[in-house]
C-alpha positions in Angstrom: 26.1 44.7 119.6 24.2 47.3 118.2 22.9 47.3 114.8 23.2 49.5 111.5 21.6 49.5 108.2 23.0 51.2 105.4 20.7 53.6 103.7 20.5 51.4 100.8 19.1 48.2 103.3 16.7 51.1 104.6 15.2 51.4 101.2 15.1 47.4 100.3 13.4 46.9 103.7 10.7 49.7 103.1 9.9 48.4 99.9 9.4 44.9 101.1 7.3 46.0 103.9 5.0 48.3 101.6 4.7 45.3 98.8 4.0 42.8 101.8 1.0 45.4 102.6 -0.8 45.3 99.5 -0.8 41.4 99.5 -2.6 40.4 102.4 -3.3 42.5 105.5 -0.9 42.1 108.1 1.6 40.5 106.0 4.1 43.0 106.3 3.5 42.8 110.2 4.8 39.1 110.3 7.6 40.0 107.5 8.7 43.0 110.4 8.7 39.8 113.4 11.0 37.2 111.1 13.0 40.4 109.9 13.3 41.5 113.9 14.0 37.6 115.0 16.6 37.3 112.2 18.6 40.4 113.6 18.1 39.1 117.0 20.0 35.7 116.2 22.5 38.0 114.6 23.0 40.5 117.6 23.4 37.5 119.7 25.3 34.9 117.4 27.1 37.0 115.0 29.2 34.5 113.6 26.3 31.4 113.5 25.3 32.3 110.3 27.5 31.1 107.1 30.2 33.1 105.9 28.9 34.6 102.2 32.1 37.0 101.2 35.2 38.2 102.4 33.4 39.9 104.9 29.6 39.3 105.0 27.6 36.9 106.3 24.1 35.8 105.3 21.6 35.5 107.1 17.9 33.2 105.8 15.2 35.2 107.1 12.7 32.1 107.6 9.3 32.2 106.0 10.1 35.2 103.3 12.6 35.0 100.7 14.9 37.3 101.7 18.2 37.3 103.0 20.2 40.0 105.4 23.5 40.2 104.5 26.0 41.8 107.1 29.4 42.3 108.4 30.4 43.2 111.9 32.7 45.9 112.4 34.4 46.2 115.9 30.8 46.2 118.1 28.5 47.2 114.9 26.3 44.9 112.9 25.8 46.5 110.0 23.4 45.4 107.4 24.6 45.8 104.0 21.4 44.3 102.5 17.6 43.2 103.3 18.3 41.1 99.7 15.6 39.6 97.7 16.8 35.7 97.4 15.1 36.0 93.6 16.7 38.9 92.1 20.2 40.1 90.9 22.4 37.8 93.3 25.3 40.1 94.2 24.1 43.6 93.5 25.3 44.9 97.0 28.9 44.1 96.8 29.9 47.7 96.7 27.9 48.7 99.6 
C-alpha cells in the first residue's frame, strides 16, 4: 500500500520535526524513526490499529505524543493528520 499525506499532515509533521530540533539535538531524528515505524505497522497492518471515526483510524506513535490518523482508500494510506495528542482533539475532521 502506498502512503499519502495530505498537505495539511505535511505541515503538522514539519513543524513537529523543526520544534523537536530546537530541543535537544537529534531529537527530531528519533521523532522521524517512530513516525517512519508507525507508518510501517500501518502499511503492513492497516486495520490493527483502533477504529477513531467513520473512517479513520489512529494510530499512537510510541515515545512522542502524537497520533497519525488515517483512512485507507482502495490501495492508499492516506494520512489525514500527524495530530498533537495535547491540542484541539478533532481539528482535522474536515480534512
Amino acid at each position: 500500500m502506498k502512503v499519502k499525506f495530505l498537505e495539511p499532515a505535511v505541515i503538522e509533521y514539519q513543524e513537529a520535526i523543526d520544534f523537536y530540533k530546537l530541543q535537544t539535538e537529534g531529537l527530531e531524528k528519533r521523532f522521524i524513526s517512530e513516525i517512519d515505524k508507525s507508518i510501517s505497522i500501518i502499511q503492513n497492518y492497516p486495520e490493527s490499529f483502533p477504529e477513531y471515526t467513520n473512517h479513520t483510524r489512529k494510530a499512537v506513535v510510541n515515545i512522542f505524543p502524537y497520533n497519525l490518523i488515517y483512512s485507507v482508500v482502495n490501495e492508499d494510506i492516506i494520512i489525514l493528520a500527524v495530530a498533537h495528542q495535547h491540542r484541539k482533539p478533532n481539528y482535522w475532521t474536515n480534512r
